[in-house]
C-alpha positions as CSV (number, residue, x, y, z in Angstrom):
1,X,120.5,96.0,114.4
2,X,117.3,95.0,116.2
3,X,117.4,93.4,119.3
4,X,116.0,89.7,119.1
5,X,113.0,90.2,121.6
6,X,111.5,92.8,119.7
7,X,111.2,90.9,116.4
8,X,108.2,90.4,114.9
9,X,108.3,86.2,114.7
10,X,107.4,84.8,111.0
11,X,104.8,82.0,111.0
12,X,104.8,79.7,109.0
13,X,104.2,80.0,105.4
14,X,100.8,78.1,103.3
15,X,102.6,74.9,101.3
16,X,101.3,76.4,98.4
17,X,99.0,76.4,95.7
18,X,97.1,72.8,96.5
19,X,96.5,73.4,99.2
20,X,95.4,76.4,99.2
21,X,93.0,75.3,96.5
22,X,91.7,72.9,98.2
23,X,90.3,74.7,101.3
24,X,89.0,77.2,98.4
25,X,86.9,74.6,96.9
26,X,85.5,73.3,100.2
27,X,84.6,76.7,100.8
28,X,83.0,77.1,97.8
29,X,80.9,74.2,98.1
30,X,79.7,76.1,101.6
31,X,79.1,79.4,100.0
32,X,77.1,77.7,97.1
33,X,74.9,75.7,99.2
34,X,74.8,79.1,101.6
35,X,73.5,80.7,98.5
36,X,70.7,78.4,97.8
37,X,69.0,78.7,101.4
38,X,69.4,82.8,100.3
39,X,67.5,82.9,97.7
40,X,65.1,79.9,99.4
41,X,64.4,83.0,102.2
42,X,63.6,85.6,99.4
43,X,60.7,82.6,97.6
44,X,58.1,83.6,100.3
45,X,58.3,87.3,98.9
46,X,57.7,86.3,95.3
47,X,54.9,83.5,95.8
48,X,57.3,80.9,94.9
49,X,58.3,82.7,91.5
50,X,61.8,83.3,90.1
51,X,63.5,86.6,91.4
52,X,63.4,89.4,88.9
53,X,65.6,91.7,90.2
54,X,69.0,92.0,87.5
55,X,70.9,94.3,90.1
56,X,69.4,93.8,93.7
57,X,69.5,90.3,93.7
58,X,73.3,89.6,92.7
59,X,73.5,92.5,95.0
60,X,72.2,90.5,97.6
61,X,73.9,87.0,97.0
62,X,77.2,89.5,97.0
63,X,76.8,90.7,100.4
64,X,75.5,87.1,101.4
65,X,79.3,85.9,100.1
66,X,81.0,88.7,101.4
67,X,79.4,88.3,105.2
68,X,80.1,84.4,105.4
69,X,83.8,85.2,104.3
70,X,83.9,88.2,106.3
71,X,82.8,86.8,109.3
72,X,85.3,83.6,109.5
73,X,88.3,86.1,108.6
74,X,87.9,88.5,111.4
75,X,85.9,86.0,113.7
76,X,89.7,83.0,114.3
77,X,90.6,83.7,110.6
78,X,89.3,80.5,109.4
79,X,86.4,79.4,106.9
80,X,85.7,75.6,107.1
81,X,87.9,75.5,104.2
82,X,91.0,76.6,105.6
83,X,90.3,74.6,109.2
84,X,90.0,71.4,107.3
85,X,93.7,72.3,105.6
86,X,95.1,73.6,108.9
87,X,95.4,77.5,106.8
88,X,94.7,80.8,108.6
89,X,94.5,84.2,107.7
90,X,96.1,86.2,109.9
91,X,97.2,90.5,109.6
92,X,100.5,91.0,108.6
93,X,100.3,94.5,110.7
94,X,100.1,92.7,113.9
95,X,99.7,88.6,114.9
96,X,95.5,88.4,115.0
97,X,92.9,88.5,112.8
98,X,92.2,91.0,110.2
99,X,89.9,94.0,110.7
100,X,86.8,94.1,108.8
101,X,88.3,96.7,106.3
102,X,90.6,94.0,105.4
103,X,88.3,91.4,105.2
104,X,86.0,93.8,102.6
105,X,89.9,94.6,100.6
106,X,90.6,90.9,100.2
107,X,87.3,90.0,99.6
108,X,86.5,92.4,96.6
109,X,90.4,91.8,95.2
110,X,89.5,87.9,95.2
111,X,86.6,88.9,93.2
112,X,88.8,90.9,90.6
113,X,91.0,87.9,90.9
114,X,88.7,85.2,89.8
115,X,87.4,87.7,86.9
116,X,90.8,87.4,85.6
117,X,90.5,83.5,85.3
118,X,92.0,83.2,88.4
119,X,95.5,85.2,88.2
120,X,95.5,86.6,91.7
121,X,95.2,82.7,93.2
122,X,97.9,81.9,90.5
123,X,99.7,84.8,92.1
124,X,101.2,82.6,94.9
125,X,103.3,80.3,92.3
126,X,105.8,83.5,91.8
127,X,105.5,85.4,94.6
128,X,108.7,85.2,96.6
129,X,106.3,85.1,100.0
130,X,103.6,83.0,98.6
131,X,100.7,85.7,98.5
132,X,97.8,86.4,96.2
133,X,96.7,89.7,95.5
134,X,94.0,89.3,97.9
135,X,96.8,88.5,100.5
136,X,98.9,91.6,99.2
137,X,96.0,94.1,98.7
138,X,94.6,93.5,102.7
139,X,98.2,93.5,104.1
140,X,97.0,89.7,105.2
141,X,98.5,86.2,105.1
142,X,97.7,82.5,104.8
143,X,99.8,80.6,107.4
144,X,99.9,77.0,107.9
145,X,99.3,75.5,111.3
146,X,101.7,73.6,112.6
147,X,99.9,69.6,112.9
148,X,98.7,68.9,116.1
149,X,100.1,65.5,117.9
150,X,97.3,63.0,118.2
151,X,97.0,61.3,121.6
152,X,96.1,57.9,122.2
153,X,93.0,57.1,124.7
C-alpha cells in the first residue's frame, strides 16, 4: 500500500466528446486561417503564381500545422481551442507539459486519426479514461480546468 503523500493526484477528466470537439473546431479555424498567411509568405517567390510543388509544399503547410500545435502543447498546454473550453494537455509521466517528442507523437497519431474519418477522436466515447489515440500514443491527457469564480468590481 502506498502512502497517501506520495500519490500521483488525478485531475480532472475532459467532459467528453463536445467539448472536446469544440475547442478542435476553434482550433481549426486558427490553423486554416494560419495556413493562408503561409502560403501568402511563399507568393513573393512565385511572382504571385500558384505553388507547384506536389510534395514540398504540403510538406511545408505540415510542418506549419505541426509547429502551431507543437508550440501551444509544450509551451501551458493550450491552443486557443482548448483555453476557450478550459481543456489542457498535460504528460501523464509527470504534472507539466509534454515534451516536444510527445507533441510530434500526438500530433502525427491525430493525423492517422482523422485519415480514419475520425476514429481516434471517436476513441474517447469507449475509452474507460476518456483518451484518443493521440492521448494514448503520447502518454498525454486532456484535463478540464476547474471554472474560475468571477469577482464582482
Amino acid at each position: 500500500m502506498t502512502h497517501p503523500n506520495t500519490e500521483k493526484p488525478n485531475p480532472p477528466k475532459a467532459l467528453g466528446f463536445l467539448r472536446y470537439s469544440a475547442a478542435i473546431f476553434y482550433d481549426a479555424m486558427l490553423v486554416i486561417a494560419l495556413l493562408f498567411v503561409a502560403t501568402a509568405a511563399l507568393l513573393p517567390f512565385t511572382k504571385g503564381e500558384a505553388i507547384n510543388a506536389p510534395v514540398l509544399y504540403p510538406l511545408y503547410l505540415f510542418t506549419v500545422s505541426f509547429i502551431f500545435y507543437g508550440w501551444f502543447w509544450t509551451h501551458g498546454g493550450q491552443t486557443l481551442g482548448l483555453r476557450a473550453w478550459k481543456l489542457k494537455i498535460t504528460s501523464t509521466y509527470y504534472a507539466g507539459d509534454i515534451t516536444w517528442k510527445q507533441a510530434f507523437v500526438r500530433f502525427i497519431t491525430a493525423c492517422i486519426s482523422w485519415l480514419c474519418l475520425g476514429l481516434g477522436l471517436f476513441w474517447l466515447i469507449w475509452h474507460k479514461d476518456h483518451k484518443t489515440w493521440h492521448d494514448i500514443s503520447s502518454h498525454s491527457q486532456i484535463i478540464r480546468l476547474p471554472d474560475t469564480p468571477k469577482t464582482k468590481t
